[in-house]
Backbone as XML, in Angstrom:
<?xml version="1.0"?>
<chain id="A" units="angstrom">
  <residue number="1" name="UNK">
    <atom name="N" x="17.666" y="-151.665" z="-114.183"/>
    <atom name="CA" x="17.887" y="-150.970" z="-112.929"/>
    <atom name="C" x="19.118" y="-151.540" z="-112.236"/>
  </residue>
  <residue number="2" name="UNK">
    <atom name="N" x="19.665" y="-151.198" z="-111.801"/>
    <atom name="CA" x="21.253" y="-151.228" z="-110.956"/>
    <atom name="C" x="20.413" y="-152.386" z="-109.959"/>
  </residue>
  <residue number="3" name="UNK">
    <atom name="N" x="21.178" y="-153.048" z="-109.456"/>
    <atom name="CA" x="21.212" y="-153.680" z="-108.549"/>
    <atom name="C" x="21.076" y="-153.267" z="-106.839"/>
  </residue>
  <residue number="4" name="UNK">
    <atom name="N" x="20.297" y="-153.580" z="-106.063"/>
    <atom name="CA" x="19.864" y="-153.313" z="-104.648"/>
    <atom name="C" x="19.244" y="-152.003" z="-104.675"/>
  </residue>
  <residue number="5" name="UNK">
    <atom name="N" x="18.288" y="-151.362" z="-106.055"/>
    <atom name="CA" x="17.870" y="-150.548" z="-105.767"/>
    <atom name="C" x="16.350" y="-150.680" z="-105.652"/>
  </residue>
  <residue number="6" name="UNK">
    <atom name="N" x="15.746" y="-149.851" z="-104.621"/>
    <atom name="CA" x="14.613" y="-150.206" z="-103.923"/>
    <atom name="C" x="13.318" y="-149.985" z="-104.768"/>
  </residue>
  <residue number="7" name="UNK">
    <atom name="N" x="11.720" y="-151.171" z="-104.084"/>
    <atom name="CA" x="11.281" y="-150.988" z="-104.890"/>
    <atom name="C" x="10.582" y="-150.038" z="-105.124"/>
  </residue>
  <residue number="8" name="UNK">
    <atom name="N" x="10.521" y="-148.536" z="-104.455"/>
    <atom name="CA" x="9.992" y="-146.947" z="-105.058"/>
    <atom name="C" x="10.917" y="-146.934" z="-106.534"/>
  </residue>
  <residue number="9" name="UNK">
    <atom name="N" x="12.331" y="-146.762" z="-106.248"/>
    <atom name="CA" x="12.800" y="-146.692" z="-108.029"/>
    <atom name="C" x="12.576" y="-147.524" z="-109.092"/>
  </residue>
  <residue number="10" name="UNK">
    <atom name="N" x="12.082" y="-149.139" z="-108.606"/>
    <atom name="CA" x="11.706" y="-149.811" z="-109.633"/>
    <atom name="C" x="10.319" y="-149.749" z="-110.347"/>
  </residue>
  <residue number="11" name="UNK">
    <atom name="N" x="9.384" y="-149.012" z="-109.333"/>
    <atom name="CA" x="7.894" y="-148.584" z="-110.096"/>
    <atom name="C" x="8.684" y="-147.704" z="-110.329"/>
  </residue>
  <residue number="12" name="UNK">
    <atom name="N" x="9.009" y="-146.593" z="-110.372"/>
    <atom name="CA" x="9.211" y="-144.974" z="-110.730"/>
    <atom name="C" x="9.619" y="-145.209" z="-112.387"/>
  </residue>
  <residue number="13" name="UNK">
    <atom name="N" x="11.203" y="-146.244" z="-112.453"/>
    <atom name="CA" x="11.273" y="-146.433" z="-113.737"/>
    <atom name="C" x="10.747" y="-146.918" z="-114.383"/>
  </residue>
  <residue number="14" name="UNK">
    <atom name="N" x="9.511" y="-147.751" z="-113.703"/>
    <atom name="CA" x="8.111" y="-148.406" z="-114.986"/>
    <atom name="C" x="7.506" y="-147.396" z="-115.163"/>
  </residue>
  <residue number="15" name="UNK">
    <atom name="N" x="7.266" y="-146.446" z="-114.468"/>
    <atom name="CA" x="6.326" y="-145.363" z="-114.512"/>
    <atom name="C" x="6.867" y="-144.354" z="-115.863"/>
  </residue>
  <residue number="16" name="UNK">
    <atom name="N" x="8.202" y="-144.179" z="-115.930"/>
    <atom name="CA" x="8.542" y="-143.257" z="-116.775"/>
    <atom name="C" x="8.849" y="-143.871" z="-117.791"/>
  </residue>
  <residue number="17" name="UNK">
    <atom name="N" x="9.491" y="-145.382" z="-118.128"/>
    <atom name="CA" x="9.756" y="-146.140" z="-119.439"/>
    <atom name="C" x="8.146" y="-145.802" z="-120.149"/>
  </residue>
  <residue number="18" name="UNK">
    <atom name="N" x="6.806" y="-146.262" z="-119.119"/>
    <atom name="CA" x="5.674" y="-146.292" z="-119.758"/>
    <atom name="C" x="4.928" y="-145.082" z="-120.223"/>
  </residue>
  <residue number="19" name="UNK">
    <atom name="N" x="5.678" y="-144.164" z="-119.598"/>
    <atom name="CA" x="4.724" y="-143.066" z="-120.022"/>
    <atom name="C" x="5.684" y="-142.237" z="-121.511"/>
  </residue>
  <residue number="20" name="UNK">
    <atom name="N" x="7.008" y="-142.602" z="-121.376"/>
    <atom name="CA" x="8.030" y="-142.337" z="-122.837"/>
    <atom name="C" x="7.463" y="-142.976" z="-123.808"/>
  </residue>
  <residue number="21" name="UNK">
    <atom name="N" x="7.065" y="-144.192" z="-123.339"/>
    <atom name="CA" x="6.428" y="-145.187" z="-124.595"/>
    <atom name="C" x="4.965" y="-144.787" z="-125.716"/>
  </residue>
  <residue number="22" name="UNK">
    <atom name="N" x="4.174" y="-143.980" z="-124.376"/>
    <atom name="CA" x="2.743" y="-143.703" z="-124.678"/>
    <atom name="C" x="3.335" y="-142.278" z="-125.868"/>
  </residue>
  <residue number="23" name="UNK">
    <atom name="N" x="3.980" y="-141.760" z="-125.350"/>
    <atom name="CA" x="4.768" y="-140.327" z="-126.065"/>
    <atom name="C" x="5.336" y="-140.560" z="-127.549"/>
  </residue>
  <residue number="24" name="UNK">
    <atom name="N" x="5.148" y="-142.214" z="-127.673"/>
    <atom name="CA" x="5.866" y="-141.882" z="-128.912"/>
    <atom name="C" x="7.228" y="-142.339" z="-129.160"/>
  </residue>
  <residue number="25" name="UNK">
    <atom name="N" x="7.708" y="-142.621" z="-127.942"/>
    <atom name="CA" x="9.533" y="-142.681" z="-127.740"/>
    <atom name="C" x="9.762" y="-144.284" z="-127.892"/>
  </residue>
  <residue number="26" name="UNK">
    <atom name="N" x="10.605" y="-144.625" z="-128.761"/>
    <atom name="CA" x="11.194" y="-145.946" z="-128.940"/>
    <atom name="C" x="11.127" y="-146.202" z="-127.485"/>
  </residue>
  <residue number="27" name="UNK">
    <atom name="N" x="11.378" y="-148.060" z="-127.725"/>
    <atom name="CA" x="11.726" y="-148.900" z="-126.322"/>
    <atom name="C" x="12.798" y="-148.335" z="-125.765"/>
  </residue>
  <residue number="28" name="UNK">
    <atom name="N" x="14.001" y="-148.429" z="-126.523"/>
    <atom name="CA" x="15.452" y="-148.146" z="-126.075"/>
    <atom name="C" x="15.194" y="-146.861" z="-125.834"/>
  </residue>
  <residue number="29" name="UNK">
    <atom name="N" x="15.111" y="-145.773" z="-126.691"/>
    <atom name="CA" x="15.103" y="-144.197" z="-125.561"/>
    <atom name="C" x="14.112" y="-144.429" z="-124.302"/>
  </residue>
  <residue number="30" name="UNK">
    <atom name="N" x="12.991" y="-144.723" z="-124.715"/>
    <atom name="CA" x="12.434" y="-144.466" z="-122.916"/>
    <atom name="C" x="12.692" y="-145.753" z="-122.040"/>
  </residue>
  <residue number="31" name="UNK">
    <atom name="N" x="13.695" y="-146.159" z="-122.499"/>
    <atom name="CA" x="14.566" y="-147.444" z="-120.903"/>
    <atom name="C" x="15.354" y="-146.031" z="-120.441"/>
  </residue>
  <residue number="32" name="UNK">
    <atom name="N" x="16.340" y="-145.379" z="-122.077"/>
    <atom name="CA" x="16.968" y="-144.908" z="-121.652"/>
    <atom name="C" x="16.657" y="-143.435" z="-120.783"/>
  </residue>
  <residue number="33" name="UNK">
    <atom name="N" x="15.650" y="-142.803" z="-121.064"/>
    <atom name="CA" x="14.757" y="-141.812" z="-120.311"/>
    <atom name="C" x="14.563" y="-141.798" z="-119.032"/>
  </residue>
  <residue number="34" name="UNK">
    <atom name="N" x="13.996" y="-143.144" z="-118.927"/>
    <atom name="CA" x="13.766" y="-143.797" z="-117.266"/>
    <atom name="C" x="15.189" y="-143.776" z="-116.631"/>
  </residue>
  <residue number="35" name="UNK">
    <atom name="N" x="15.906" y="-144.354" z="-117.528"/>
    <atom name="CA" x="17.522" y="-145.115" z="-116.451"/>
    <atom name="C" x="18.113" y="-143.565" z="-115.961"/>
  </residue>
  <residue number="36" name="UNK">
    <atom name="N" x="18.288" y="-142.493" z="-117.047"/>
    <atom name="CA" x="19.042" y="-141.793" z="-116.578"/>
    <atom name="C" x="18.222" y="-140.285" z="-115.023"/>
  </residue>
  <residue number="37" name="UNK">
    <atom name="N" x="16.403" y="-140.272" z="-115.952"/>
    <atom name="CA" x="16.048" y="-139.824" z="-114.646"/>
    <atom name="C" x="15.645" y="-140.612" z="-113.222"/>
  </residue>
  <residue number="38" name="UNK">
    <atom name="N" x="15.625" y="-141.308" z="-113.375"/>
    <atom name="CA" x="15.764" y="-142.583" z="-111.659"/>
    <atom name="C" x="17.469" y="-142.468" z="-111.625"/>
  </residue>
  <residue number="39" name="UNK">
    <atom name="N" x="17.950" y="-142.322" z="-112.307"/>
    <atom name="CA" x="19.243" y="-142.580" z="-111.610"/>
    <atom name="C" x="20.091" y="-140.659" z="-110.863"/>
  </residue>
  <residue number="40" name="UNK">
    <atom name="N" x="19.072" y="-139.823" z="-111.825"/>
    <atom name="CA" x="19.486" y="-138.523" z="-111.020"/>
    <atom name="C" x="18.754" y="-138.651" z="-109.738"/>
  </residue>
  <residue number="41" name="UNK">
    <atom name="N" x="17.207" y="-139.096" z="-110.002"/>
    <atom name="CA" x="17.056" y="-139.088" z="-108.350"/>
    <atom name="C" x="17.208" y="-139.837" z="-107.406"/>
  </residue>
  <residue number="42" name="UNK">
    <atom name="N" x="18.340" y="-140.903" z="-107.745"/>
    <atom name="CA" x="19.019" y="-141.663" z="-106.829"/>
    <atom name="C" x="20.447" y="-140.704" z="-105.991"/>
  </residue>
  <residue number="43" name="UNK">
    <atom name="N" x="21.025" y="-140.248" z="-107.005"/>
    <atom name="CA" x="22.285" y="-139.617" z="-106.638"/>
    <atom name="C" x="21.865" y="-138.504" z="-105.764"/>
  </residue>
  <residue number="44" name="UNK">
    <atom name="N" x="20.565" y="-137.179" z="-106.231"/>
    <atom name="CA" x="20.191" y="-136.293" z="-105.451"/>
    <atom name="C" x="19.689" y="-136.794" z="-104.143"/>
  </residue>
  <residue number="45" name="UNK">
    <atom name="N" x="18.877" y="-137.929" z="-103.887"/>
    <atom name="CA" x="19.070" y="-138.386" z="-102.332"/>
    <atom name="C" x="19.539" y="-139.082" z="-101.884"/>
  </residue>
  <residue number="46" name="UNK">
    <atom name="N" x="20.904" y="-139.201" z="-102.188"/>
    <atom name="CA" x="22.154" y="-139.786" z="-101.718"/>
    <atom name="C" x="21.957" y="-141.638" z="-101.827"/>
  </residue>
  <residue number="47" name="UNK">
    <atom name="N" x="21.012" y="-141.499" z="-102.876"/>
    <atom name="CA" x="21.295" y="-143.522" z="-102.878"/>
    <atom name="C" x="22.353" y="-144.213" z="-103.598"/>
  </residue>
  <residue number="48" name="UNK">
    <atom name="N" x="22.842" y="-143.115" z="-104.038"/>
    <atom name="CA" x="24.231" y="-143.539" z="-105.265"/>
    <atom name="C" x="25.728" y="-143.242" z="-104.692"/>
  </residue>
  <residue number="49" name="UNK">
    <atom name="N" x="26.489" y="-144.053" z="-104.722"/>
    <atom name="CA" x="27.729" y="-143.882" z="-104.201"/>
    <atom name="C" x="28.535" y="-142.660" z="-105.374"/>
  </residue>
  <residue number="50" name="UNK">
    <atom name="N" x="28.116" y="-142.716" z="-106.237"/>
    <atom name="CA" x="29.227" y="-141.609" z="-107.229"/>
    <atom name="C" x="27.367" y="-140.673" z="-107.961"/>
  </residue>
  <residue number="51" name="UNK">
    <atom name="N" x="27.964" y="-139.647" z="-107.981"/>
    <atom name="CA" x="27.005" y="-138.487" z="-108.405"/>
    <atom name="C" x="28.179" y="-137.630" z="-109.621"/>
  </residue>
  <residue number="52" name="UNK">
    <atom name="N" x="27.374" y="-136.928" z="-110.509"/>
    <atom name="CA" x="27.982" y="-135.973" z="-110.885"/>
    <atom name="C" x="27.567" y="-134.574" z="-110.798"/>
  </residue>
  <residue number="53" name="UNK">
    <atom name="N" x="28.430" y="-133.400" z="-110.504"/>
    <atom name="CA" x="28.422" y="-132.518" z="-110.159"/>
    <atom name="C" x="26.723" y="-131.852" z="-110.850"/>
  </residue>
  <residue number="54" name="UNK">
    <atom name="N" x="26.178" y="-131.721" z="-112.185"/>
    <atom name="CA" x="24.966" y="-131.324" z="-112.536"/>
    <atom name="C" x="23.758" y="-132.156" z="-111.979"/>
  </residue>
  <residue number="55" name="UNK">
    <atom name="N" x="23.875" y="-133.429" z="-111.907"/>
    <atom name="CA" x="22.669" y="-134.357" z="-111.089"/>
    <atom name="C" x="22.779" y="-133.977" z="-109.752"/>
  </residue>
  <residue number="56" name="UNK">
    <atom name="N" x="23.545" y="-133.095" z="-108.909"/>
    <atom name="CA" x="23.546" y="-132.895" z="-107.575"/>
    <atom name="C" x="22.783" y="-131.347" z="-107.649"/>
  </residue>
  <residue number="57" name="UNK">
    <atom name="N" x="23.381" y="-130.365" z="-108.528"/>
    <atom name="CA" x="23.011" y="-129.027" z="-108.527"/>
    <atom name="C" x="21.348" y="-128.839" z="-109.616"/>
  </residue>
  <residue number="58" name="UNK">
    <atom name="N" x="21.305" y="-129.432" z="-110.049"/>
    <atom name="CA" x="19.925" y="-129.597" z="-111.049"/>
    <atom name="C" x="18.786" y="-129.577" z="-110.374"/>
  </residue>
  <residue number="59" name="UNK">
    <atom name="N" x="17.862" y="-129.517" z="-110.451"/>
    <atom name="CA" x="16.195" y="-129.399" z="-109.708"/>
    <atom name="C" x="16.562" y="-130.473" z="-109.791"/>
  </residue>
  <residue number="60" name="UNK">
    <atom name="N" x="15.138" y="-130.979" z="-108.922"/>
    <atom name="CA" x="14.622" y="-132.356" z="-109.024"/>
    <atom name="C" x="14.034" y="-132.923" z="-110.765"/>
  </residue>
  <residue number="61" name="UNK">
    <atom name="N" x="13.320" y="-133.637" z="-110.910"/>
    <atom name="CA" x="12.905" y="-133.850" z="-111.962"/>
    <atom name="C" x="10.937" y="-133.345" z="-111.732"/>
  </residue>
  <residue number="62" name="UNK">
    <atom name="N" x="10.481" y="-133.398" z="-110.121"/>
    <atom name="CA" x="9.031" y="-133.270" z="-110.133"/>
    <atom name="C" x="8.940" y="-132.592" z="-109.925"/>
  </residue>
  <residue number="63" name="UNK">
    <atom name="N" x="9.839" y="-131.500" z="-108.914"/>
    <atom name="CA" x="9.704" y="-129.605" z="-108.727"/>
    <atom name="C" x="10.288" y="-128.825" z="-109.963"/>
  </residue>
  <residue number="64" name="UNK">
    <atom name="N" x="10.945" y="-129.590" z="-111.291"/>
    <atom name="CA" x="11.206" y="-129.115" z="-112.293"/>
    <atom name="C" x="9.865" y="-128.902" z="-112.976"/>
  </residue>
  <residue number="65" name="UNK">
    <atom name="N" x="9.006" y="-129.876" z="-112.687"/>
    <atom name="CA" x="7.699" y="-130.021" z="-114.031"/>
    <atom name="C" x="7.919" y="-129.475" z="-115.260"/>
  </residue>
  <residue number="66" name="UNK">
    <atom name="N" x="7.250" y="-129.007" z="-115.493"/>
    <atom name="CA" x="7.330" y="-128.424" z="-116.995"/>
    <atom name="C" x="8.242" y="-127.147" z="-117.371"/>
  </residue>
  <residue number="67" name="UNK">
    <atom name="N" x="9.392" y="-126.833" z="-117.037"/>
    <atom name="CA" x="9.884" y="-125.958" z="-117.293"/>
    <atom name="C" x="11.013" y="-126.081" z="-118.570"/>
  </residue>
  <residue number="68" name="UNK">
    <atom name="N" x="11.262" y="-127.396" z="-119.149"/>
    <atom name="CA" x="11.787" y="-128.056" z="-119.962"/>
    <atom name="C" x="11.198" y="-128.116" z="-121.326"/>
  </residue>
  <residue number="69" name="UNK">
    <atom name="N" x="9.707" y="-127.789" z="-120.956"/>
    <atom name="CA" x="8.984" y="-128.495" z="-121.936"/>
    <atom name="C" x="8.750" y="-127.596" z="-123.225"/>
  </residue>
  <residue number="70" name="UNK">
    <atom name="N" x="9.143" y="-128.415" z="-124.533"/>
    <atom name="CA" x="8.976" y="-127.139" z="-125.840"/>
    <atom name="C" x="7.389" y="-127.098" z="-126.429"/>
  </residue>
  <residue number="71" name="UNK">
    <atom name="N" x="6.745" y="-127.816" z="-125.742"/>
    <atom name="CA" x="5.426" y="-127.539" z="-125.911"/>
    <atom name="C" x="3.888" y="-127.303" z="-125.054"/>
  </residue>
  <residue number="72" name="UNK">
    <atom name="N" x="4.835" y="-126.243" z="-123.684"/>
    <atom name="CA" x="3.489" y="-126.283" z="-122.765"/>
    <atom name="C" x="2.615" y="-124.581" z="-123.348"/>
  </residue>
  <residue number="73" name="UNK">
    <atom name="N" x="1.894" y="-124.483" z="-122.769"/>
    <atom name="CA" x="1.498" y="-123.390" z="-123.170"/>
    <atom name="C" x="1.877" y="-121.710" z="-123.564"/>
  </residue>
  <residue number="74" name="UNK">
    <atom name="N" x="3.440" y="-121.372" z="-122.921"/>
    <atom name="CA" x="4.268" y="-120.576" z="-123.278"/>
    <atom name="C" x="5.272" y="-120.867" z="-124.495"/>
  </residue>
  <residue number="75" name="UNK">
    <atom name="N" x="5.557" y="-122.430" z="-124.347"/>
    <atom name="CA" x="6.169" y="-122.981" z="-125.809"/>
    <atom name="C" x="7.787" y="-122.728" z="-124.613"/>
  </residue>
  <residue number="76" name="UNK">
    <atom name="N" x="8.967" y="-122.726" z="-125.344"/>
    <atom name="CA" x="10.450" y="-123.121" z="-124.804"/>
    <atom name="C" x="10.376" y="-121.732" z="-123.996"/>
  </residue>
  <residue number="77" name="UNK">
    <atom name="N" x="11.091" y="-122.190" z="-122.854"/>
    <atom name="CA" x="11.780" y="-121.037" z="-122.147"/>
    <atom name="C" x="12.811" y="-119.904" z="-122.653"/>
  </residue>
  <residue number="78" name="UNK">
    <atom name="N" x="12.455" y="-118.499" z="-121.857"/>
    <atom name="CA" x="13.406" y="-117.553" z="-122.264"/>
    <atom name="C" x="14.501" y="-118.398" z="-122.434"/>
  </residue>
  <residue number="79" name="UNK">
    <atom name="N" x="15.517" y="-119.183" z="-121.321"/>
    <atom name="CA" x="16.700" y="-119.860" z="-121.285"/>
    <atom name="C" x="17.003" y="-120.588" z="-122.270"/>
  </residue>
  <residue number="80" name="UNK">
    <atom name="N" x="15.768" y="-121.618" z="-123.137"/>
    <atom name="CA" x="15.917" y="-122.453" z="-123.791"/>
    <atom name="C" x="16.300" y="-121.731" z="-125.484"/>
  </residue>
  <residue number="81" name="UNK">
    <atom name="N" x="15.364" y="-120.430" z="-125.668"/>
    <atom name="CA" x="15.379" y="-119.880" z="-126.917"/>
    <atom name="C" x="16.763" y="-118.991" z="-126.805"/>
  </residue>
  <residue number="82" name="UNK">
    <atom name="N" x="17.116" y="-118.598" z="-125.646"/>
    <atom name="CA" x="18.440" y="-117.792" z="-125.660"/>
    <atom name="C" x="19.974" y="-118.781" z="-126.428"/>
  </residue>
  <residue number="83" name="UNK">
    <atom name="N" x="19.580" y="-119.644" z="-125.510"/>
    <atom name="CA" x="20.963" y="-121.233" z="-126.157"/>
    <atom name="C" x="20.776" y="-121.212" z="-127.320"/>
  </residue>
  <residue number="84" name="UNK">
    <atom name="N" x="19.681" y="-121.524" z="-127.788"/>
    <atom name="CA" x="19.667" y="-121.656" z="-129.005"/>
    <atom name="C" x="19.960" y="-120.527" z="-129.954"/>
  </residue>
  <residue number="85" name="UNK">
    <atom name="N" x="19.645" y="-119.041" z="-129.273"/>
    <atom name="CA" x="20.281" y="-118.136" z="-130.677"/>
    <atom name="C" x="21.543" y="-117.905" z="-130.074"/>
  </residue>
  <residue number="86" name="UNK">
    <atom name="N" x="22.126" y="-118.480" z="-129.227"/>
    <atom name="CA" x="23.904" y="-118.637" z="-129.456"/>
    <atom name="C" x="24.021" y="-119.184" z="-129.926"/>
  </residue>
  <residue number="87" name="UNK">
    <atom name="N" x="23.333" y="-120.534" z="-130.143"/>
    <atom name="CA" x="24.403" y="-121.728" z="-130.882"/>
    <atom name="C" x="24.335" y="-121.090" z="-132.093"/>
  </residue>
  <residue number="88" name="UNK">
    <atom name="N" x="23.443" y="-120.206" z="-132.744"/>
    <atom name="CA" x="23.010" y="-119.888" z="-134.224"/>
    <atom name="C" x="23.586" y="-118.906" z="-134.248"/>
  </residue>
  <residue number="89" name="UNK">
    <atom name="N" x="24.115" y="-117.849" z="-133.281"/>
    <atom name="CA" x="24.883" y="-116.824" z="-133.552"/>
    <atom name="C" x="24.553" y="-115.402" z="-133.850"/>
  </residue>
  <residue number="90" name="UNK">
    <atom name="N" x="23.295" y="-115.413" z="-132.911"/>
    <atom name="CA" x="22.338" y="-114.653" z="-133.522"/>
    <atom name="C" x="22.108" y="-112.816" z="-132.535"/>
  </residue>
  <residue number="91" name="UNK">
    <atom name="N" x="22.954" y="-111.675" z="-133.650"/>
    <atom name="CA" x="23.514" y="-110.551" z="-133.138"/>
    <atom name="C" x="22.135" y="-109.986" z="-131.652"/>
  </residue>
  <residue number="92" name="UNK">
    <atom name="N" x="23.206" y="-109.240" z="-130.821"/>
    <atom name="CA" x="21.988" y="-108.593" z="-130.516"/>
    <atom name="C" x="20.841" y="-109.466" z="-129.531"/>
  </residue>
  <residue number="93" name="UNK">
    <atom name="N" x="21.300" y="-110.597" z="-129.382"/>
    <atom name="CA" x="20.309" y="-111.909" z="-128.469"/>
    <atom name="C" x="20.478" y="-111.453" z="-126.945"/>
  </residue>
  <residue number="94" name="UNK">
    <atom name="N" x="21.410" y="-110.417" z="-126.491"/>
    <atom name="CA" x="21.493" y="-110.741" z="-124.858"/>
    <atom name="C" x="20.181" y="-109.100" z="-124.554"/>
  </residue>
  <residue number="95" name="UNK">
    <atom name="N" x="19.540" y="-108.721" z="-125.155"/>
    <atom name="CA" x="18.753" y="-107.582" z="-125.036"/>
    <atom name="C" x="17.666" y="-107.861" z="-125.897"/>
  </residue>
  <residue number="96" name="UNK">
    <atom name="N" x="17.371" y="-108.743" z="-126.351"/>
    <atom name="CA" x="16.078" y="-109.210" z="-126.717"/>
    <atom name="C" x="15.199" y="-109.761" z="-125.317"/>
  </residue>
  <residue number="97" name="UNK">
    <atom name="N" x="13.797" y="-110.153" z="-125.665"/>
    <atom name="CA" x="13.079" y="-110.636" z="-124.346"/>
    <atom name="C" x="12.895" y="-111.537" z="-125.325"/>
  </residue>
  <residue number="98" name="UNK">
    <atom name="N" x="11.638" y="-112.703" z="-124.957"/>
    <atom name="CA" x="11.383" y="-113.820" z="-125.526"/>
    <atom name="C" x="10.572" y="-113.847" z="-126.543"/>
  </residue>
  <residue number="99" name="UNK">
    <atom name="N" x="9.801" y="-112.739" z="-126.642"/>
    <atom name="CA" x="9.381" y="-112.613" z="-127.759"/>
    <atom name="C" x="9.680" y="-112.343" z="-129.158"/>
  </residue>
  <residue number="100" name="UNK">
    <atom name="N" x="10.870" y="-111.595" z="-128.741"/>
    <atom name="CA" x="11.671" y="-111.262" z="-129.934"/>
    <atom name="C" x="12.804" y="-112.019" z="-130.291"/>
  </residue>
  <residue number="101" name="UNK">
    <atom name="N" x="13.253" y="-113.104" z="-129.362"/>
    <atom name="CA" x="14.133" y="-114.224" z="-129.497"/>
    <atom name="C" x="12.958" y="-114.856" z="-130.539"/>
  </residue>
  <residue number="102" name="UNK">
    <atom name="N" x="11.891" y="-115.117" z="-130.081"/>
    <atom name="CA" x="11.034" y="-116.550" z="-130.922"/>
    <atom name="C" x="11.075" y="-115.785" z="-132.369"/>
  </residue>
  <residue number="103" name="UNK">
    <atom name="N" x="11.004" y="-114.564" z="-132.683"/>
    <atom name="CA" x="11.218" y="-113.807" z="-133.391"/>
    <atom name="C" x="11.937" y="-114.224" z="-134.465"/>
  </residue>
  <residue number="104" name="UNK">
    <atom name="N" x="13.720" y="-113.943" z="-134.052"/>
    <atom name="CA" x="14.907" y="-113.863" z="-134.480"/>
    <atom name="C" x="15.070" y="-115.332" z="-134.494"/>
  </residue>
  <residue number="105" name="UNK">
    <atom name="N" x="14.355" y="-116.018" z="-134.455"/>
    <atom name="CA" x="14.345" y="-117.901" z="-134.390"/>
    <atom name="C" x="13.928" y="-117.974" z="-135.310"/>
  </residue>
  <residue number="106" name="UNK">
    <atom name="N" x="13.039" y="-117.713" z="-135.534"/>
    <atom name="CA" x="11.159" y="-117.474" z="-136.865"/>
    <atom name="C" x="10.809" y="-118.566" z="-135.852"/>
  </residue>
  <residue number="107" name="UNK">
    <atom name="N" x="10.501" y="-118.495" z="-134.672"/>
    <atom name="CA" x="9.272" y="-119.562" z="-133.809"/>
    <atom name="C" x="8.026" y="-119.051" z="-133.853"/>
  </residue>
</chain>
């Protein structure tokens, strides 16, 4: 943790190193999991002297909840399956709905 930062962010990042850990996630990714989400929600309420432009415009990380997630009960977001059949190149993706993206995925 950065230096003079208070102790709400220093449980918060035990809270999230430990719960990356329970998940499965190496030591080093969930330090690194923790460091980089405590450090967006340092910058979004102004505890950070330098921010970058997406950690300012981004949800939070707890009014985000699960909208990230590739395995809640809908499975990846329209948004998430759309990126992905661009990166793949895949005709015909901006008039599909999500069902037919998971489709044209084979999800």
């Amino acid at each position: 943790m950065p230096r003079g930062s208070s102790p709400k962010r220093e449980r918060q990042y035990e809270h999230i190193k430990d719960s990356a850990k329970k998940r499965g996630e190496s030591t080093d990714r969930a330090e690194e999991i923790a460091a980089r989400t405590v450090n967006k929600e340092r910058a979004q309420a102004g505890e950070s002297k330098t921010a970058s432009r997406t950690s300012l415009k981004d949800k939070p990380a707890p009014q985000r909840g699960g909208e990230h997630s590739h395995s809640g009960a809908q499975g990846p977001t329209y948004d998430q399956l759309y990126a992905d059949a661009q990166r793949r190149g895949i005709k015909g993706r901006s008039s599909m709905n999500k069902k037919q993206l998971q489709q044209a995925l084979g999800r």
